[in-house]
Residue frames relative to the residue before (quaternion, step in Angstrom):
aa qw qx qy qz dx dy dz
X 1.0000 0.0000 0.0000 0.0000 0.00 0.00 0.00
X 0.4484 0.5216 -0.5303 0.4957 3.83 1.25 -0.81
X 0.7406 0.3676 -0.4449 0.3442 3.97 -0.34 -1.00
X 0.6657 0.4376 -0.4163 0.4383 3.67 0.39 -0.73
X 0.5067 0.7103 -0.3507 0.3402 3.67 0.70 -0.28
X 0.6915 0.5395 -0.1418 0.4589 2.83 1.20 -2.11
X 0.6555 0.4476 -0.3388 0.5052 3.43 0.74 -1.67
X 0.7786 0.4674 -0.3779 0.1803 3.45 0.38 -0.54
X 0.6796 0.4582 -0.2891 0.4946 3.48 1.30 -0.21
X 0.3611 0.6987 -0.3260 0.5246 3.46 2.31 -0.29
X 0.8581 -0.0248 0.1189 0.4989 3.67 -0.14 -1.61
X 0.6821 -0.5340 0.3392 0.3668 3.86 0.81 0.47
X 0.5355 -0.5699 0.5225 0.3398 3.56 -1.16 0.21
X 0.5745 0.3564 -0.5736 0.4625 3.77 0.16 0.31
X 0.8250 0.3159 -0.3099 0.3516 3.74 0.12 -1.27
X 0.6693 0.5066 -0.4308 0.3315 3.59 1.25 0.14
X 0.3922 0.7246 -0.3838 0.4170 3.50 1.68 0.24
X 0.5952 0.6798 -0.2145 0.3710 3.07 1.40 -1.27
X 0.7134 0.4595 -0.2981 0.4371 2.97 0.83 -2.03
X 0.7620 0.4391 -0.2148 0.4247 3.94 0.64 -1.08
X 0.5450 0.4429 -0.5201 0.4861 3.24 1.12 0.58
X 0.6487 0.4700 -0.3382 0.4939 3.69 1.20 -0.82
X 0.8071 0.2659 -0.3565 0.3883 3.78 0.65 -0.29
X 0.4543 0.5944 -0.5361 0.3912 3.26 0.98 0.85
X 0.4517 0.6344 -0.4415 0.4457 3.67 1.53 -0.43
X 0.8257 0.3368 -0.1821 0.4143 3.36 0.26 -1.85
X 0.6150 0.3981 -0.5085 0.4525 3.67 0.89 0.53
X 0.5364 0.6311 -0.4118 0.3799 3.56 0.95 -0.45
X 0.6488 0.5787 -0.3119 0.3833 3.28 1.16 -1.38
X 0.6767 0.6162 -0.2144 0.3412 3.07 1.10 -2.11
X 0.6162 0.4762 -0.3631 0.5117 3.84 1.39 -1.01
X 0.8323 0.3312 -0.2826 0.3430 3.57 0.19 -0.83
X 0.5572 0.3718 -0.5125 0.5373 3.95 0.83 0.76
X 0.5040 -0.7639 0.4018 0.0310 2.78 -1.05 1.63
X 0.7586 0.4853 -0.0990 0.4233 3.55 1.32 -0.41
X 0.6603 0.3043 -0.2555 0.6372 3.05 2.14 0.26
X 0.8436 0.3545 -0.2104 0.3442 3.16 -1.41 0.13
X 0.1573 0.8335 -0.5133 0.1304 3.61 1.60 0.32
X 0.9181 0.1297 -0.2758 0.2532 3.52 0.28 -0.46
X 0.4451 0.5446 -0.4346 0.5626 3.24 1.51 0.36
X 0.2615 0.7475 -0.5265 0.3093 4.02 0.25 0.31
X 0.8020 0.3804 -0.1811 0.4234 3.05 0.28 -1.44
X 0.6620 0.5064 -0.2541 0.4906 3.42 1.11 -0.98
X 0.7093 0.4570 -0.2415 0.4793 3.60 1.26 -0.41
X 0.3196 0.5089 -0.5632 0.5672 3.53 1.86 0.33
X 0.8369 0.4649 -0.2660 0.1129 3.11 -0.42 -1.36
X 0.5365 0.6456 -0.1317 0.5272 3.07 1.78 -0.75
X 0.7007 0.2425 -0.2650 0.6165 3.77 1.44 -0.21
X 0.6321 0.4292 -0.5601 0.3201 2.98 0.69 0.62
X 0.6714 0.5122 -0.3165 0.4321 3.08 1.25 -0.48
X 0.5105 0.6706 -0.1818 0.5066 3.63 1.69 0.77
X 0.5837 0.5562 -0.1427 0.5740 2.41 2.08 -1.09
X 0.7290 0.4875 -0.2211 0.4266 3.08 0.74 -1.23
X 0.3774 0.6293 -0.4569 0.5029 3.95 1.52 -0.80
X 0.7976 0.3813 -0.2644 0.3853 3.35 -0.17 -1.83
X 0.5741 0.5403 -0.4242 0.4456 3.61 0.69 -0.59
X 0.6522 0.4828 -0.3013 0.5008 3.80 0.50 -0.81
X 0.8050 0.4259 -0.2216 0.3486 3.48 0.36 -0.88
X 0.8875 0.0179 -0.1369 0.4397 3.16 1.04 -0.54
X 0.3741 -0.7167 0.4484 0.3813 3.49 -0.22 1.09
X 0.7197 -0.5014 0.4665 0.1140 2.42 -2.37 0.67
X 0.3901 -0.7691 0.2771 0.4237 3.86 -0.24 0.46
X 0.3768 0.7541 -0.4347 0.3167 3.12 0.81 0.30
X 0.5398 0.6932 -0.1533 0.4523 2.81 1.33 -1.68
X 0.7344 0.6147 -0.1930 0.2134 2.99 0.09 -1.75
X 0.5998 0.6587 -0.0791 0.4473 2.86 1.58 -2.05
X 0.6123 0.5267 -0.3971 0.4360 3.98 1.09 -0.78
């Protein structure tokens, strides 16, 4: 969270939404090929979730939106 922090007072809350939407791809990707990244895996679950949750905070759900 210290890096999302940084980017965030660095380049702003639109372009840091970005970055953690784009590095939530290349960790998704990285978890689901079986033949790389064996031991960083775990550490790269944990890391989208705590990405996940950012993005959850930042941008409402559409439901939401709709009230």
């Amino acid at each position: 969270m210290d890096r999302i922090s940084l980017l965030e007072k660095r380049d702003g809350i639109d372009a840091t939404i970005s970055w953690v939407k784009r590095t939530v791809g290349v960790y998704e990707a990285a978890i689901a090929d079986p033949d790389r990244y064996g031991m960083y895996k775990e550490k790269m679950a944990q890391e989208l979730e705590v990405l996940r949750n950012y993005l959850a905070s930042r941008i409402p759900h559409p439901s939401e939106s709709s009230r």
